[in-house]
BADO-169793 format. One record per residue: residue in three letters; x, y, z of N, C-alpha, C in turn. Coordinates in steps of 0.02 Angstrom, whole numbers, plus 50000, padded with zeros to 5 digits. Example, Ala and Ser with C-alpha at 12.3 -4.5 7.8 and 13.67 -1.06 7.14 Angstrom:
ALA506604971650390506154977550390506604983550390;SER506424988850354506844994750357506455000250394;
This chain:
UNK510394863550044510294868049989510814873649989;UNK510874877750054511484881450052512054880950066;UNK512164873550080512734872650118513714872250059;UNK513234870650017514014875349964514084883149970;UNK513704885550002513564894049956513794897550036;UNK514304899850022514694904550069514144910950102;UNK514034913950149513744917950174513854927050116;UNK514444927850078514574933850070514264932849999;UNK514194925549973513894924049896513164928749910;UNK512854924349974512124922449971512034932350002;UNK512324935150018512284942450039512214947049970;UNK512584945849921512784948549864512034947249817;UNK512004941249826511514940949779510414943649823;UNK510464943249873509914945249907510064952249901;UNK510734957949897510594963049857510554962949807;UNK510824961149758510484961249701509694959849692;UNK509484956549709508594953549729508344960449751;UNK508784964949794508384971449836508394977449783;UNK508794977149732509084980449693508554982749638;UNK508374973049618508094972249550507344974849599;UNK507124974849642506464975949692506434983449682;UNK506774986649688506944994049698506604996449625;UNK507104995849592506944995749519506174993949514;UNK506014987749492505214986849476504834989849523;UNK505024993349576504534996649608504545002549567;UNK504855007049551504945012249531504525012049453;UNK504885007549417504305006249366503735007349359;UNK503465001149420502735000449413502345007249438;UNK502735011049499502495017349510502465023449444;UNK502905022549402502685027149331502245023549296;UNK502065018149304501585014149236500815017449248;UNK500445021149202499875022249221499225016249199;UNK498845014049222498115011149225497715013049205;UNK497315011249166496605013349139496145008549132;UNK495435011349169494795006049180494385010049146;UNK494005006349122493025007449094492655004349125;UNK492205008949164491575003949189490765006649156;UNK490515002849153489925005049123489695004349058;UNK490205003649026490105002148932490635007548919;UNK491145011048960491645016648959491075023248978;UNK490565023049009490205028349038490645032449096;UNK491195027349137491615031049182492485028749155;UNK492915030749166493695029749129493915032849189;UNK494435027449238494905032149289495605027749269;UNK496015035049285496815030649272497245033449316;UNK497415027449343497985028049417498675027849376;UNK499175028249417499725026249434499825019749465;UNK500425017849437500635011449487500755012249573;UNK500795019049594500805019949674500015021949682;UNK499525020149655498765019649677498505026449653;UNK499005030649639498665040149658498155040649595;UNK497575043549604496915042549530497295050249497;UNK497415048449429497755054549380497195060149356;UNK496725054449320496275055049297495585050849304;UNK494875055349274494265052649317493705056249225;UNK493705053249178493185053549153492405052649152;UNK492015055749164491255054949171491015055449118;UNK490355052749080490175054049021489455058249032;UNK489195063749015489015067949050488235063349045;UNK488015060049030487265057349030487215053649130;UNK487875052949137487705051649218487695056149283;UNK487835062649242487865067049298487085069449322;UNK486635066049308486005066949327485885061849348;UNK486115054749355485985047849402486695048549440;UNK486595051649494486945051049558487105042749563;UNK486475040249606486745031749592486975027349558;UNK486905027849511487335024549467488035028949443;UNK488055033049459488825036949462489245033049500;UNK488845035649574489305029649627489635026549617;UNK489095018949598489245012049582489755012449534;UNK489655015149480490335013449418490955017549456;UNK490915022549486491655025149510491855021149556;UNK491595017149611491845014249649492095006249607;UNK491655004249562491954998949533492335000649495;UNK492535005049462493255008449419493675008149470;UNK493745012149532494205015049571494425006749592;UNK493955002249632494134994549646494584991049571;UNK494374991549523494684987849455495244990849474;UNK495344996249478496075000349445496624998649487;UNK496214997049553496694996249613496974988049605;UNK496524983349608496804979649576497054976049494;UNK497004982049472497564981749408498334980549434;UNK498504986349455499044990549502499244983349544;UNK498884979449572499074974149632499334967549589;UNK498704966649544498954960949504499784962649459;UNK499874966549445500474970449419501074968549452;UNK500944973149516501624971549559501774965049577;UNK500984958549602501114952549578501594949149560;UNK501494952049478501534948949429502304950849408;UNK502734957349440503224957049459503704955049498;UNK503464953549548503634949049597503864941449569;UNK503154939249519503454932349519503994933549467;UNK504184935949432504504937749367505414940349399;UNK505324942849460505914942849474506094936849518;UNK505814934249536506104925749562505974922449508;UNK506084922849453506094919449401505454912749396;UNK504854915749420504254911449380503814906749463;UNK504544907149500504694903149574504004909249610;UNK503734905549647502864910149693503324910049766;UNK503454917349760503724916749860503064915649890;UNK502464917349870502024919349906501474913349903;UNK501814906249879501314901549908501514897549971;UNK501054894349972501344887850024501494881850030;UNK501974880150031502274871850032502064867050088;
């Protein structure tokens, strides 16, 4: 497979690969996220580097503690993997469609 491809080709282009990586990281770290859990009773929105921006409550839950919980922690879990499926989904998009991340 590499045996046409000179060592300084295959260097050139694995930076470029680190390059285009660099970049979509940076992206996805400005892209913000937004979840509803509950019927939109809770709304949190991350960043693509995980950090929570924002945290809407709708005030009928600030008197059920428990069920506060539950929807923030399932917002905060959604949001996080929003953010994961994302970078994913960048990943496969810069190997052009190709899954580094299965197994042969």
């Amino acid at each position: 497979m590499f045996d046409k491809m000179n060592l300084g080709e295959m260097g050139k282009i694995f930076e470029g690969l680190q390059e285009q990586a660099q970049k979509l990281q940076t992206e996805i770290a400005a892209r913000e996220y937004t979840v509803k859990t509950g019927g939109g009773m809770v709304k949190v929105t991350i960043c693509g580097s995980g950090e929570v921006i924002d945290v809407d409550i709708a005030d009928t839950l600030l008197e059920d503690k428990s069920s506060l919980q539950i929807l923030l922690i399932a917002a905060f879990n959604d949001a996080n993997k929003m953010v994961e499926d994302a970078k994913k989904q960048s990943a496969l998009n810069l190997f052009g469609g190709m899954n580094p991340f299965s197994q042969r």
